[in-house]
C-alpha positions in Angstrom: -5.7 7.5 -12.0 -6.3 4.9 -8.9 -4.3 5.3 -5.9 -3.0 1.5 -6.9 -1.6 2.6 -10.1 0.5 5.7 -8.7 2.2 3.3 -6.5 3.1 1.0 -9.0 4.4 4.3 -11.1 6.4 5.4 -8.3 8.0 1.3 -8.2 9.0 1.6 -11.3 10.4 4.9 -11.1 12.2 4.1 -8.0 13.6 0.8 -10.2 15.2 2.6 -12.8 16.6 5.3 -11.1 19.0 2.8 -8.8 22.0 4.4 -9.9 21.3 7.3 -8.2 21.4 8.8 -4.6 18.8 7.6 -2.3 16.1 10.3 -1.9 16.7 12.7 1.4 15.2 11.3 4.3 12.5 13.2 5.1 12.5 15.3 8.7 8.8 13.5 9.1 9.0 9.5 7.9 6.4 7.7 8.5 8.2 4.8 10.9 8.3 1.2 8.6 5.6 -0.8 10.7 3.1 2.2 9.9 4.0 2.6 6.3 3.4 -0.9 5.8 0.3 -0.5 7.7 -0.7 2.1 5.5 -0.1 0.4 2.1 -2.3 -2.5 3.7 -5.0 0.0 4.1 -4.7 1.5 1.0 -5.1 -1.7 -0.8 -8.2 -2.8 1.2 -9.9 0.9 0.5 -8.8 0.4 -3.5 -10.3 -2.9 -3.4 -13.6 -2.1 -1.2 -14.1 1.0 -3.7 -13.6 -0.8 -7.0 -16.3 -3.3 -6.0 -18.8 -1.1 -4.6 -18.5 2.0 -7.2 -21.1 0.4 -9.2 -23.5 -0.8 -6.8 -23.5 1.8 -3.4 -24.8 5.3 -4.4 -22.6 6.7 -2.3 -19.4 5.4 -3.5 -20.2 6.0 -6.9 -20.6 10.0 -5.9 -17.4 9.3 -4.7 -14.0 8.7 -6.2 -10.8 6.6 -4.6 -9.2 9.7 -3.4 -11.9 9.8 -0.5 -10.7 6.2 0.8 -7.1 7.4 0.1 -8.0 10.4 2.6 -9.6 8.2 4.9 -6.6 6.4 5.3 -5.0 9.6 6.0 -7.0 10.5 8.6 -7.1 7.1 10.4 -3.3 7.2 10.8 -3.5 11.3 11.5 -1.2 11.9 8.6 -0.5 14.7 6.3 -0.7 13.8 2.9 2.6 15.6 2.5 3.7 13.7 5.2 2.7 10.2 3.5 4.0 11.3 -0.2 7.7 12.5 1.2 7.6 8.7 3.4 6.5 7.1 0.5 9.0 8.5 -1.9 11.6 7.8 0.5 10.8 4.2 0.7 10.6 3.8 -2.5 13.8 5.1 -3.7 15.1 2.0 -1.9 13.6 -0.8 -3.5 15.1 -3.8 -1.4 13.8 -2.2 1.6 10.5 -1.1 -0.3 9.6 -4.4 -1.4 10.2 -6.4 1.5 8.3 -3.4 3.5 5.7 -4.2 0.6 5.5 -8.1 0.9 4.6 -7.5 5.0 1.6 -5.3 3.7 0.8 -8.1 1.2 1.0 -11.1 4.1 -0.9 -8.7 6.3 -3.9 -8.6 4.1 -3.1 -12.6 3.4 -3.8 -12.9 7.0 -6.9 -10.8 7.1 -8.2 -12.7 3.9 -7.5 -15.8 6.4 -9.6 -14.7 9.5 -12.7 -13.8 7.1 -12.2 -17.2 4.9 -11.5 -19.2 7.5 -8.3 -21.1 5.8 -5.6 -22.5 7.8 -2.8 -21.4 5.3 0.1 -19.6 6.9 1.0 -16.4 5.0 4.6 -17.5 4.4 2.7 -21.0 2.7 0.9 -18.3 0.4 3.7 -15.8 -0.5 5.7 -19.6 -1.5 2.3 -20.1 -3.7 2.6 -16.7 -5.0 5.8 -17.1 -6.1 5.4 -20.6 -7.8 2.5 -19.2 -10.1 
């Protein structure tokens, strides 16, 4: 199961259990501006391994837990660490999705540099949200 797919699990876990408790913040959270760093990553290494596991030898001997890892070790973060964050975030889904929709206009502003478009991220999420 891709890295992409447990997230969206863990969404709509954290959805229908809103009637309960928030989860116990963890003694070791992952600060907001690096989480959403993080889930920026994570999407760029699901997407760079999905379109290279056919065609790079070395990707294909490899599965999406190494880029998950990667990202791991970029940030210096246990993967304990990252799971108890992430579940904490998550069990607040206000705060999770608008931590989510920074990581999303991050990697529209990326997808801007290398395309060269003049769009402002907030011009795309409005687009996004039309569609």
């Amino acid at each position: 199961m891709s890295l992409e797919v447990k997230i969206w699990i863990f969404l709509l876990l954290s959805l229908a259990s809103c009637n309960n408790p928030p989860v116990e913040k963890p003694e070791r959270l992952i600060d907001e501006e690096m989480m959403i760093d993080m889930l920026a990553d994570i999407h760029l290494a699901e997407a760079s391994f999905n379109s290279l596991r056919h065609r790079d030898t070395l990707v294909e001997n490899s599965s999406s837990i190494d880029f998950y890892y990667s990202i791991l070790k970029k940030y210096q973060i246990q993967d304990s660490v990252f799971e108890k964050s992430f579940v904490y975030y998550a069990s607040q889904p206000r705060k999770f999705e608008k931590m989510y929709r920074q990581a999303m206009n991050k990697l529209a502003e990326m997808e801007q540099e290398y395309s060269g478009r003049k769009e402002e991220p907030e011009e795309l999420e409005l687009k996004m949200k039309q569609q």
